[in-house]
BALOBA-1460 file (C-alpha; in Angstrom, 3 decimals):
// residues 86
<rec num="1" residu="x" x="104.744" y="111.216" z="99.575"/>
<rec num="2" residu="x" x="104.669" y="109.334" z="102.638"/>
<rec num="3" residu="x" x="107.197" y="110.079" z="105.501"/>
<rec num="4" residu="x" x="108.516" y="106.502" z="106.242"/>
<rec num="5" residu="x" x="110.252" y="106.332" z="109.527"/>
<rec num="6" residu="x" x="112.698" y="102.870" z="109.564"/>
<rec num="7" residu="x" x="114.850" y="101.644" z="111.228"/>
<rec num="8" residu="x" x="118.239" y="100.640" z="109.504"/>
<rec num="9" residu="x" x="117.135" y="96.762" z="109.371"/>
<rec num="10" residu="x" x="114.134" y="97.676" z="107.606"/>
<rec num="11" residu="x" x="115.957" y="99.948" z="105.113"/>
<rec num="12" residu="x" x="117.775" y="96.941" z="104.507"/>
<rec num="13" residu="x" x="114.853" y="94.624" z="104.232"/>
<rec num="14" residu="x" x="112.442" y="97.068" z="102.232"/>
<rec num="15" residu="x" x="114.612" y="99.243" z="99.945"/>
<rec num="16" residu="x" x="114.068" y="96.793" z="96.770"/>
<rec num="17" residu="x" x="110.035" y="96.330" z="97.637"/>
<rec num="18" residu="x" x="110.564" y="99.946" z="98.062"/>
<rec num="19" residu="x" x="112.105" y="100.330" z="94.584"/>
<rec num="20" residu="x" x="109.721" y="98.157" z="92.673"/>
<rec num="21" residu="x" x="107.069" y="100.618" z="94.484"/>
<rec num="22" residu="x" x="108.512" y="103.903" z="92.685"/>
<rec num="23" residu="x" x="109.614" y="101.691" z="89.115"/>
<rec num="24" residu="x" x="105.516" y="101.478" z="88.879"/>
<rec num="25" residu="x" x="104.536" y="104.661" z="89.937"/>
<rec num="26" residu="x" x="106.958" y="105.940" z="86.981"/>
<rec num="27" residu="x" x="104.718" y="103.332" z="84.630"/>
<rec num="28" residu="x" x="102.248" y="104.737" z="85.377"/>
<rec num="29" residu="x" x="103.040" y="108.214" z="84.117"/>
<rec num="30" residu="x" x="103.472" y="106.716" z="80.998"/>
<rec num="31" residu="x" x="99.440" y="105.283" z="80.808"/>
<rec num="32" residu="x" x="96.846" y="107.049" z="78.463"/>
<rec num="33" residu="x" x="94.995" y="109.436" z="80.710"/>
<rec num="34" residu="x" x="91.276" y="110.373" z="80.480"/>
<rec num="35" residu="x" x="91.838" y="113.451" z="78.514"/>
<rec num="36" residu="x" x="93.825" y="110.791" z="75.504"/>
<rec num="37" residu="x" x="91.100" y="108.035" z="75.981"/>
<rec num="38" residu="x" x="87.755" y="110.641" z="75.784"/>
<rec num="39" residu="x" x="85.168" y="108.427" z="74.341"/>
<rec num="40" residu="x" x="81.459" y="107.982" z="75.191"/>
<rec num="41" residu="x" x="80.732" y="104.901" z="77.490"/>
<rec num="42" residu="x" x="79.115" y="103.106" z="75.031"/>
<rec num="43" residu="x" x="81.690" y="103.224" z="72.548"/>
<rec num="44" residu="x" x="84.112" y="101.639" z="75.776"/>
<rec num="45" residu="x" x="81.533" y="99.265" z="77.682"/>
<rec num="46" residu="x" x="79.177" y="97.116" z="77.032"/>
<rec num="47" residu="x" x="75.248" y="97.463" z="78.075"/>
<rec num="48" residu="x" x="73.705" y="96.470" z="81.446"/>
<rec num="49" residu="x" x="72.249" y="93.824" z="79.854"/>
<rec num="50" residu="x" x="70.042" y="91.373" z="82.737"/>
<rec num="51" residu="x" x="71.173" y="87.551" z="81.758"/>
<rec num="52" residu="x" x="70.469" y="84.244" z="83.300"/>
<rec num="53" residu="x" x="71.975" y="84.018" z="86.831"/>
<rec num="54" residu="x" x="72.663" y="80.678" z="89.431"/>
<rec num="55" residu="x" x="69.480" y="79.471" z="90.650"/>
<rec num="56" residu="x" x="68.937" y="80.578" z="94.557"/>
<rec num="57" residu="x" x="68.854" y="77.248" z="95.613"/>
<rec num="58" residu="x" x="72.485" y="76.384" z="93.884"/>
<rec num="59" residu="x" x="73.879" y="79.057" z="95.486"/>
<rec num="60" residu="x" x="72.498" y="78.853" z="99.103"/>
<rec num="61" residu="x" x="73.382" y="75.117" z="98.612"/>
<rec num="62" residu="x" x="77.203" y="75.967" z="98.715"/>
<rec num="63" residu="x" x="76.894" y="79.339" z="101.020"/>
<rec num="64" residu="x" x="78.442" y="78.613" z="104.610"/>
<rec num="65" residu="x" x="75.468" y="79.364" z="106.233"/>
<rec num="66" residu="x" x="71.740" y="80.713" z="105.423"/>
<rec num="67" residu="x" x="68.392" y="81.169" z="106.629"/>
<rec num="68" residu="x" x="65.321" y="80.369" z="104.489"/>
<rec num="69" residu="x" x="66.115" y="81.866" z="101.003"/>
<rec num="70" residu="x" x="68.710" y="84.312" z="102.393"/>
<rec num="71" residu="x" x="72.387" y="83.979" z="102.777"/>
<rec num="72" residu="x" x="73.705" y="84.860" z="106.006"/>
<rec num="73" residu="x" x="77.168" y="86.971" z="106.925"/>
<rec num="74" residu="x" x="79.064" y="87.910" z="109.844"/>
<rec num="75" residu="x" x="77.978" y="90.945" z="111.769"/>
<rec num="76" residu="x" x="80.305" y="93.700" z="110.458"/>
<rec num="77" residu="x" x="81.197" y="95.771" z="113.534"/>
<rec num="78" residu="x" x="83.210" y="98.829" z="113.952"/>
<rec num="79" residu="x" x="85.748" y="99.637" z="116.840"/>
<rec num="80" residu="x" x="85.108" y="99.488" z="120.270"/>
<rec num="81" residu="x" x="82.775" y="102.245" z="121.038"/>
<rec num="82" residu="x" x="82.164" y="103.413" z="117.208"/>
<rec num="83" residu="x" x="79.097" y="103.902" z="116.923"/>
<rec num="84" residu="x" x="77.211" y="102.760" z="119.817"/>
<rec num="85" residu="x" x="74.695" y="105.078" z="121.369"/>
<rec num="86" residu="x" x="74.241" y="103.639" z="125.159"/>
Protein backbone atom coordinates (compact mmCIF):
# COMPACT_ATOMS: atom_id res chain seq x y z
CA UNK A 1 0.00 0.00 0.00
CA UNK A 2 1.23 3.27 -0.85
CA UNK A 3 1.76 5.98 1.89
CA UNK A 4 -0.11 8.99 0.30
CA UNK A 5 0.82 12.20 1.93
CA UNK A 6 -2.18 15.06 1.04
CA UNK A 7 -3.00 17.81 1.88
CA UNK A 8 -6.70 18.39 3.07
CA UNK A 9 -7.70 19.97 -0.51
CA UNK A 10 -6.53 16.99 -2.15
CA UNK A 11 -8.35 14.61 0.24
CA UNK A 12 -11.17 16.51 -0.86
CA UNK A 13 -10.44 16.42 -4.53
CA UNK A 14 -9.15 12.67 -4.71
CA UNK A 15 -11.10 10.63 -2.12
CA UNK A 16 -13.82 9.39 -4.85
CA UNK A 17 -10.87 8.72 -7.69
CA UNK A 18 -9.42 7.27 -4.63
CA UNK A 19 -12.49 5.08 -3.98
CA UNK A 20 -13.10 3.91 -7.49
CA UNK A 21 -9.20 2.89 -7.12
CA UNK A 22 -9.91 0.32 -4.11
CA UNK A 23 -13.84 -0.70 -5.65
CA UNK A 24 -11.45 -2.35 -8.56
CA UNK A 25 -8.81 -3.68 -6.69
CA UNK A 26 -11.73 -5.63 -4.71
CA UNK A 27 -12.89 -6.83 -8.52
CA UNK A 28 -10.24 -8.00 -9.00
CA UNK A 29 -10.10 -10.52 -6.18
CA UNK A 30 -13.01 -11.86 -7.56
CA UNK A 31 -11.15 -12.79 -11.30
CA UNK A 32 -10.25 -16.50 -12.17
CA UNK A 33 -6.62 -16.85 -11.24
CA UNK A 34 -3.99 -18.98 -13.05
CA UNK A 35 -4.33 -21.90 -10.81
CA UNK A 36 -8.65 -21.91 -11.99
CA UNK A 37 -7.75 -21.12 -15.71
CA UNK A 38 -4.64 -23.99 -16.06
CA UNK A 39 -4.83 -24.87 -19.64
CA UNK A 40 -2.09 -25.44 -22.26
CA UNK A 41 -1.44 -22.34 -24.56
CA UNK A 42 -2.74 -23.82 -27.39
CA UNK A 43 -5.93 -24.73 -26.06
CA UNK A 44 -6.07 -20.52 -25.01
CA UNK A 45 -4.19 -18.82 -28.09
CA UNK A 46 -4.00 -19.06 -31.33
CA UNK A 47 -0.66 -20.00 -33.48
CA UNK A 48 2.08 -17.56 -34.60
CA UNK A 49 0.88 -17.87 -37.78
CA UNK A 50 3.13 -15.25 -40.49
CA UNK A 51 0.17 -13.46 -42.70
CA UNK A 52 0.23 -10.79 -45.28
CA UNK A 53 1.44 -7.46 -43.80
CA UNK A 54 1.27 -3.44 -45.29
CA UNK A 55 3.59 -3.12 -48.05
CA UNK A 56 6.91 -1.03 -46.87
CA UNK A 57 6.25 1.53 -49.16
CA UNK A 58 2.45 2.13 -47.71
CA UNK A 59 3.70 2.41 -44.54
CA UNK A 60 6.83 4.67 -44.93
CA UNK A 61 4.38 6.69 -47.16
CA UNK A 62 2.35 7.79 -44.00
CA UNK A 63 5.45 7.55 -41.32
CA UNK A 64 6.46 11.21 -40.16
CA UNK A 65 9.72 10.85 -41.28
CA UNK A 66 12.16 8.06 -42.91
CA UNK A 67 15.27 7.41 -44.56
CA UNK A 68 15.53 5.05 -47.57
CA UNK A 69 13.41 1.96 -46.61
CA UNK A 70 13.66 2.67 -42.85
CA UNK A 71 11.41 4.57 -40.60
CA UNK A 72 13.01 7.01 -38.49
CA UNK A 73 12.26 7.89 -34.49
CA UNK A 74 13.32 10.29 -32.01
CA UNK A 75 16.52 9.65 -30.17
CA UNK A 76 15.34 8.08 -26.87
CA UNK A 77 17.61 9.59 -24.20
CA UNK A 78 17.87 9.02 -20.57
CA UNK A 79 18.44 11.72 -17.77
CA UNK A 80 20.99 14.10 -17.66
CA UNK A 81 24.13 12.26 -17.06
CA UNK A 82 22.55 8.54 -17.32
CA UNK A 83 24.54 6.87 -19.05
CA UNK A 84 27.13 8.91 -20.59
CA UNK A 85 30.71 7.82 -20.28
CA UNK A 86 32.84 11.24 -20.92
Amino acid sequence: MARLRLTPEEETRFVAQLGRVVDYIDQLRDYPTAEATAQPVADREAADQAAPCLPREDFLRNAPEAMGAFLLVPAVKGAEGEGDDG
